[in-house]
C-alpha positions as CSV (number, residue, x, y, z in Angstrom):
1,X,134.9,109.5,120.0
2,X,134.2,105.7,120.3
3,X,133.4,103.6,117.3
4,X,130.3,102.6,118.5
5,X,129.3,106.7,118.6
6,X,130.3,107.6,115.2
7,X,129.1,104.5,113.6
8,X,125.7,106.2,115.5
9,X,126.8,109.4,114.0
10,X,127.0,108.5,110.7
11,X,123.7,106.8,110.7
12,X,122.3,109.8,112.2
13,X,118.2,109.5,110.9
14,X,119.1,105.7,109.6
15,X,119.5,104.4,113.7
16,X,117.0,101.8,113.9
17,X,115.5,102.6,117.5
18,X,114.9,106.0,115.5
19,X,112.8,104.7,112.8
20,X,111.4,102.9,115.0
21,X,110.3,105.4,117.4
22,X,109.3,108.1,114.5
23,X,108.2,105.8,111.9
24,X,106.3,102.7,114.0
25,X,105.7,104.3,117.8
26,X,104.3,107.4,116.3
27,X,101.0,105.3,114.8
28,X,98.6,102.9,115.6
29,X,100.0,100.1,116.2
30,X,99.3,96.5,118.2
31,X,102.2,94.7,120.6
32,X,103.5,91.2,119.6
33,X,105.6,89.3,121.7
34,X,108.5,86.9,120.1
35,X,109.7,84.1,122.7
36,X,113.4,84.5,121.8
37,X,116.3,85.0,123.2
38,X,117.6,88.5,123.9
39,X,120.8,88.2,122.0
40,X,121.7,88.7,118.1
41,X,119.7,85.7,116.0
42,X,120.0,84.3,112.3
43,X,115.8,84.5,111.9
44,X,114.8,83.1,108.3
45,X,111.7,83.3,106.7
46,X,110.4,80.2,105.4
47,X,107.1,79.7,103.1
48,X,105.5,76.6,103.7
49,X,101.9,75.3,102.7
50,X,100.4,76.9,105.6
51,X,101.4,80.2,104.4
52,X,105.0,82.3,105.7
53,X,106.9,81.8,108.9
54,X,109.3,83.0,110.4
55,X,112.4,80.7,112.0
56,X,114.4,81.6,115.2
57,X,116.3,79.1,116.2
58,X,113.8,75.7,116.8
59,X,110.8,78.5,117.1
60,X,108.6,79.0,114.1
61,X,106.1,82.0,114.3
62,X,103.1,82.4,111.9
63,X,103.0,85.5,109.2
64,X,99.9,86.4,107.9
65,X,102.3,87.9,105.1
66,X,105.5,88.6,103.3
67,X,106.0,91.9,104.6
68,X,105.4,91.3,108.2
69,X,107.6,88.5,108.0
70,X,110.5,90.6,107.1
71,X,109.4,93.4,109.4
72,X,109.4,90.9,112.3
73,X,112.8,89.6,111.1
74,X,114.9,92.8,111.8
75,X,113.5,92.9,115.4
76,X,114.6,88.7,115.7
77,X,117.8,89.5,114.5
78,X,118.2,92.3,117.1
79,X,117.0,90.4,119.9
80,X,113.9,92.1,121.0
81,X,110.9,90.4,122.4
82,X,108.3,92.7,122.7
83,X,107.7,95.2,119.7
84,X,105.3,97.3,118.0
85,X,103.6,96.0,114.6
86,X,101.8,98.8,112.5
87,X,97.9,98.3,112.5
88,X,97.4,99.9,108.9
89,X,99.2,96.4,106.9
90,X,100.0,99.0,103.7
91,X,103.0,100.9,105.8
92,X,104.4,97.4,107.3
93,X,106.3,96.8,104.0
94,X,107.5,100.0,103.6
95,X,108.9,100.3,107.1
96,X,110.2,96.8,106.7
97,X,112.4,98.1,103.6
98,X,113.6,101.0,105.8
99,X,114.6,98.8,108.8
100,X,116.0,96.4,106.7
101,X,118.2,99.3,104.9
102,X,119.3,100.3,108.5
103,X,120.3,97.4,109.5
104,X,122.2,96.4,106.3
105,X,123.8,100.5,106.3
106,X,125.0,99.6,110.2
107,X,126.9,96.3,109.4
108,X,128.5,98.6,106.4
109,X,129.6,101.1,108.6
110,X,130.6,98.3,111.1
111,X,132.7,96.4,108.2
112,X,134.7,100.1,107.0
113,X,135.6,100.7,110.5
114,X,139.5,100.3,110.4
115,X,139.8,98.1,113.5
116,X,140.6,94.5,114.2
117,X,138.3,91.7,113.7
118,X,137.6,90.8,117.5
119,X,137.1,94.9,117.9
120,X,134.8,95.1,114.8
121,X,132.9,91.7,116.9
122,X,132.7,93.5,119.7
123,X,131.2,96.6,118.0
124,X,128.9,94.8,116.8
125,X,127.6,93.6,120.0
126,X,127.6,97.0,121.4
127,X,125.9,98.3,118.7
128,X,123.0,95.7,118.5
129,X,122.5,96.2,122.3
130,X,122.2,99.8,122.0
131,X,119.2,99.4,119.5
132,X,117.6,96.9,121.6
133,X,117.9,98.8,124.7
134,X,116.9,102.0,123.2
135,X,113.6,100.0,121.5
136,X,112.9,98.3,124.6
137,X,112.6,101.9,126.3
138,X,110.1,103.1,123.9
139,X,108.1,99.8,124.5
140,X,105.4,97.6,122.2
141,X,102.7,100.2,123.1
142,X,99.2,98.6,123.4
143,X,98.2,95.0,123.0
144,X,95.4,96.2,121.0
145,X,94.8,100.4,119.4
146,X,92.1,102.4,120.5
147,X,89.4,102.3,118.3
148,X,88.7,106.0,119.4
149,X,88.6,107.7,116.1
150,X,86.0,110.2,115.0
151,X,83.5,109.0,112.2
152,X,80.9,109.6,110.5
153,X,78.1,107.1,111.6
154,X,80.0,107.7,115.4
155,X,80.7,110.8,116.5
156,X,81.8,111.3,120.5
């Protein structure tokens, strides 16, 4: 079995692309686009007078919170462009925390594995463009949700 697949293994419901898909995909949610590049980044979050931001590279992107900010941050550091942001803003930090858990469980794993430095490098590569493939396949979903929900004062 190859690193990269029992480091997957191991992770087994922690896999990002999985939390991802069955924790973000799975609600209503709206698209955001990051213009980054599709490698690994160093994103940092930065609070300035004008509220939080997030840093990749010479880009700054505007956070209307915290939690966002560090939601958006896992998907920089990955790489990915185009994601999914939860519409309901109480589950964003929560799913945040969980991302950010996966992604600090996956350099763990990556660190244990008893392999050489330029392997462990290169596993971590793999590894990072295995998520963002696998998120890029599910897609951001909608620019905007549906507003097609059953309620009281409209009913279809």
């Amino acid at each position: 079995m190859k690193p990269s697949d029992e480091i997957r293994q191991k992770l087994a419901d922690s896999w990002i692309a999985d939390l991802y898909e069955r924790r973000v995909r799975a609600q209503r949610t709206r698209a955001f686009h990051l213009d980054i590049p599709e490698r690994e980044n160093k994103p940092e979050i930065l609070h300035t007078l004008l509220g939080v931001e997030l840093k990749v590279g010479n880009r700054r992107f505007a956070c209307p919170d915290l939690a966002t900010a560090r939601y958006m941050r896992v998907f920089a550091r990955i790489g990915i462009r185009d994601f999914a942001v939860p519409y309901d803003i109480t589950k964003i930090s929560v799913i945040a925390d969980e991302l950010e858990t996966a992604w600090q469980r996956m350099l763990l794993l990556i660190e244990s594995a008893e392999v050489t430095a330029a392997v462990r490098s290169r596993l971590r590569s793999a590894l990072i463009k295995r998520i963002r493939n696998e998120i890029n396949d599910a897609g951001p979903g909608d620019m905007m949700p549906k507003f097609d929900r059953e309620t009281r004062q409209r009913t279809k």
